[in-house]
N, C-alpha and C positions, 0 to 999 in steps of 0.2 A: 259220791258217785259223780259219774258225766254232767257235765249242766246240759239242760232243757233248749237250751235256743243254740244260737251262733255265736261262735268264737274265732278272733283272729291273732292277729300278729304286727308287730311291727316292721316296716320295710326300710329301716335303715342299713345302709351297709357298711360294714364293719374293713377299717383297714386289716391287710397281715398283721397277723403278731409273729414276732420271734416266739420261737419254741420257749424259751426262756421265761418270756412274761404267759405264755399261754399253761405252762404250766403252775406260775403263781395264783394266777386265778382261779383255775381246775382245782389248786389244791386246798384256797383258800375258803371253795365256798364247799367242799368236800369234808372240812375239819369243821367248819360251822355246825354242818349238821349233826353231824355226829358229835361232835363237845355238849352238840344242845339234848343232845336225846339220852345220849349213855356216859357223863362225863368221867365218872370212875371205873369205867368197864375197863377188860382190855380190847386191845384192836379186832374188827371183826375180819374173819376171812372173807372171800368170795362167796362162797356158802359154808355159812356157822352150823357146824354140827351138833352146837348146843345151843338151847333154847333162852333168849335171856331172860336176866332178871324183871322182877314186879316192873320196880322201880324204873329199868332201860325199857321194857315193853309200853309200859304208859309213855316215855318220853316217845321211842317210834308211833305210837299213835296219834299224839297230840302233833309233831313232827306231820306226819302221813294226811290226819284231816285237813292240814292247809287247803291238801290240794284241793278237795269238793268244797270247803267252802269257797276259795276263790272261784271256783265255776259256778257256786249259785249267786256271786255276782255278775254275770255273764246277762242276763236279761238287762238289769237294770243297762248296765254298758251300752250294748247294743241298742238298744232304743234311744240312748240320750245321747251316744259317742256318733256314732255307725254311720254309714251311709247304707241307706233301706235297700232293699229286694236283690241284694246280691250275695243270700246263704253258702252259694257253694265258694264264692269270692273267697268268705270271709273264712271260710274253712281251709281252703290252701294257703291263704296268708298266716292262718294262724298255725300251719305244721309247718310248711316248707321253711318256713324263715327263720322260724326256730330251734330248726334240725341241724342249718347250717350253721349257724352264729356258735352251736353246740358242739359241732363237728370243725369248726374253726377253732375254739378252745383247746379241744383234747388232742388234736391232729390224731385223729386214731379209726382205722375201718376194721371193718368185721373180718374174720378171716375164717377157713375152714367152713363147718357146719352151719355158723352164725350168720352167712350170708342170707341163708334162706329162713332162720330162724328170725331173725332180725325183721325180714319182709314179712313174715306170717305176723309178728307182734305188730309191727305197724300199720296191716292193712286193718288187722282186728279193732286195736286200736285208735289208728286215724282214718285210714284210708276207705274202709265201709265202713266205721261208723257213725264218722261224720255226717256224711249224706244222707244216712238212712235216719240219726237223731235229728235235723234239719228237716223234715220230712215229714215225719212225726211231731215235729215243734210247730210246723205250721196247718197241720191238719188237726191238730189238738189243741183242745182247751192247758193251757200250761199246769193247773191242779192235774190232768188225768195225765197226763205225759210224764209229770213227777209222780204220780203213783204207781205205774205199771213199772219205772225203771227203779222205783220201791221194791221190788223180786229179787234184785241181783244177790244180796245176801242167797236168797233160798234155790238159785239157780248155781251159785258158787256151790254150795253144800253138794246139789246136786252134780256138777261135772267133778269134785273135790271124791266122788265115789269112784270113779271111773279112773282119773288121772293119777290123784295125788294117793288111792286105795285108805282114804279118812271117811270115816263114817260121822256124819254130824251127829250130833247129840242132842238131846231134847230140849237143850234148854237153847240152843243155835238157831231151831226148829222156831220153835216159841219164841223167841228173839225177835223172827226173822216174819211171823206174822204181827205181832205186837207193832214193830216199822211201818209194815204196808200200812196198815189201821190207822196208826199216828199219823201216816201224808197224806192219805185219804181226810182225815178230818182236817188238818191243818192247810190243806191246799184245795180242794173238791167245792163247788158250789153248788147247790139245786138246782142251778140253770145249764151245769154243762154239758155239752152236745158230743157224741161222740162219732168219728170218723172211721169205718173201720181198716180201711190203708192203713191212718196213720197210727193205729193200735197196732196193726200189724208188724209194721216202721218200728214203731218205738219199742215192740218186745224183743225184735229181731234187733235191734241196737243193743239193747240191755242183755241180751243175749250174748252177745259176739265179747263187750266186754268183760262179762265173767266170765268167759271161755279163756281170756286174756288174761286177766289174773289166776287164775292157775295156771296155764300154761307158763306166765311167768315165774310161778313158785316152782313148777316143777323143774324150768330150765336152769335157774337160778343167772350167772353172766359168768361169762368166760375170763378162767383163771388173769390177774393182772389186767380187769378192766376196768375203769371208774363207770361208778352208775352214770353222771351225765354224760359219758362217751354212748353206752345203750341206750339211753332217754335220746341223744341224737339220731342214734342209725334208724331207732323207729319214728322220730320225728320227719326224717326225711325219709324215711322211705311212704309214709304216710302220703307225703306232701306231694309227692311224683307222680303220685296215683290221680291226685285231687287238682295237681296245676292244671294240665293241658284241660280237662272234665272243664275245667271251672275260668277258663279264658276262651272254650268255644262256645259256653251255655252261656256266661255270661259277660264277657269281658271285662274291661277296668273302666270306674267313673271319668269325669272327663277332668276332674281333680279332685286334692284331698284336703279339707281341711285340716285346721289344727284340731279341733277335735277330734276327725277322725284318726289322726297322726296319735293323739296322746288315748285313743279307743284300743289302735291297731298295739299301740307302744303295751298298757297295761294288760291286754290279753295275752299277747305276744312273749312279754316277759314273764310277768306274774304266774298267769293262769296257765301256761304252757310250760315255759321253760324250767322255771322254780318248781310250779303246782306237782308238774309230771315226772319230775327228779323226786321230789320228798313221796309222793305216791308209790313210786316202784320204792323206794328205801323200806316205804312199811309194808309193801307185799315181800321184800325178800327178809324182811327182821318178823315180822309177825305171822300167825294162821291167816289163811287164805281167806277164812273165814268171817275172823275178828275185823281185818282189813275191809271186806265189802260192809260191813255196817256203819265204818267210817262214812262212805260213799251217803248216809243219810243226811250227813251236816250240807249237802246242795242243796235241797228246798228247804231246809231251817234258814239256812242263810239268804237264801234268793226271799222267803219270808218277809223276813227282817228288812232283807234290803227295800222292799217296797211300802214295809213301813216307815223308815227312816225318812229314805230319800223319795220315794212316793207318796207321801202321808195318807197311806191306805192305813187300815184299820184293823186289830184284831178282833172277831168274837168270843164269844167261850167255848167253842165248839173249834175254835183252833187253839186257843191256850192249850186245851186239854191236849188235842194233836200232838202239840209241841211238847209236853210233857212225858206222853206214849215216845214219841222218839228217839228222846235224849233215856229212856227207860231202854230204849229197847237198844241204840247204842253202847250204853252203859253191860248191859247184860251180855250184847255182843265180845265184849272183850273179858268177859270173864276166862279164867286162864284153866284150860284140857287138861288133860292127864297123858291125850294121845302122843306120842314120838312126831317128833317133826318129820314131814314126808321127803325124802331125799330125791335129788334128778335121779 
């Protein structure tokens, strides 16, 4: 899922590339993944009309969690990298920049239909839901902000009737409470306070992006496009939304550090660029479904991460969490009987 707090980007700029080298890169980091996920498959089309293999499905999954886990390390970042009180900053630096260096790559725009298709995914996306998870991050205890965006599985199911005409199954159902339950225990403490803006905030976040992820499975990407050319158009169109918002509310520090330099760099690249490329890969190769329970491995890892690097502490009462999770992940990707839902 989304991470909990703020996320940016790095502002280096990038010389022209020749076409030439722009598309060795495009292609280079386009076969990685795919070689990593499906190596004996054959090529997939734009939208696969069949359903893959065990074996390709668990690679796009494991592929696809990158992405939430690198956004649950997104707190720890922020707080040790960051320069403080400037969320919506660090939200247009973390889409506009990466939309471009993206769209620098592929030299490719949207055309026809996909122009506004493009903006709908992006604002969904980056462009409201950054501000309004921002929002919700800071008007909430970080345990309750990672449990209520613990729904998106069972909010997926639910737009997944509407859009994609898939009826969830009981055991997706069950799945998808078994998750909430596990972040609840594994993140929630006795003392925490709740705000109701930023409940509000954070459902309507968790909202917007699994309205996003099906709409993404229904649209699937337009014949002859690479996924990181669509990860760009919605990067930037995100980020357009988010610049001017976020230069008159808050403008720019009065310098950046190396840390903030190598904050901006690792969200920027990792968490955005890479994170949101391998994420759309396992919404367009897997159920709509199976994918939002991925979106669980964000508070396992944002966890961890402040075990590690924070030297916070487990109880037993998050052990268990943590084990409900990875159960109810695990059970997330069990493999339907339903037909893949076509655009």
């Amino acid at each position: 899922m989304s991470d909990t707090r703020i996320k940016s980007t790095s502002i280096t700029t990038l010389r022209p590339m020749r076409p030439t080298q722009a598309s060795i890169v495009e292609q280079t980091v386009e076969q990685s993944m795919e070689q990593s996920a499906e190596k004996n498959a054959p090529a997939p089309t734009t939208q696969p009309s069949a359903r893959p293999s065990a074996k390709a499905a668990a690679g796009f999954a494991a592929l696809a969690a990158i992405g939430p886990a690198t956004w649950g390390t997104t707190y720890v970042t922020t707080t040790e990298l960051l320069p403080p009180d400037r969320p919506l900053l660090a939200a247009a630096l973390r889409a506009l920049p990466a939309g471009l260096i993206l769209l620098a790559l592929t030299r490719r725009l949207p055309s026809g239909d996909w122009w506004w298709k493009a903006a709908v995914l992006g604002i969904l996306n980056f462009g409201a839901f950054f501000p309004l998870l921002f929002f919700g991050a800071y008007h909430l205890p970080g345990g309750v902000a990672s449990t209520i965006s613990a729904v998106m599985p069972l909010l997926v199911a639910g737009f997944g009737i509407g859009v994609l005409k898939v009826r969830p199954t009981r055991r997706t159902l069950l799945a998808g409470l078994v998750g909430v339950a596990g972040v609840a225990l594994l993140v929630l403490r006795g003392s925490a306070t709740v705000d109701l803006a930023g409940i509000v905030a954070m459902l309507t976040a968790t909202t917007l992006m699994a309205l996003a992820v099906v709409l993404s499975k229904r649209w699937g990407r337009p014949e002859g496009t690479s996924l990181l050319a669509l990860t760009g158009w919605q990067l930037t169109a995100g980020g357009l939304v988010l610049a001017p918002i976020a230069l008159t509310a808050e403008g720019l520090p009065d310098h950046f550090t190396g840390a903030n330099i190598a904050g901006y760099t690792y969200l920027g690249i990792i968490g955005t660029a890479l994170a949101y490329a391998l994420w759309f890969r396992g919404i367009e190769r897997l159920p709509a479904s199976s994918v939002s329970f991925l979106g669980l491995a964000n508070p396992v890892v944002a966890t961890l991460a402040g075990l590690v690097i924070l030297g916070q502490t487990l109880t037993v009462w998050q052990v268990a969490g943590l084990v409900l999770v990875l159960g109810s992940v695990a059970l997330g990707q069990s493999r339907s009987k339903t037909p893949r839902a076509r655009a």
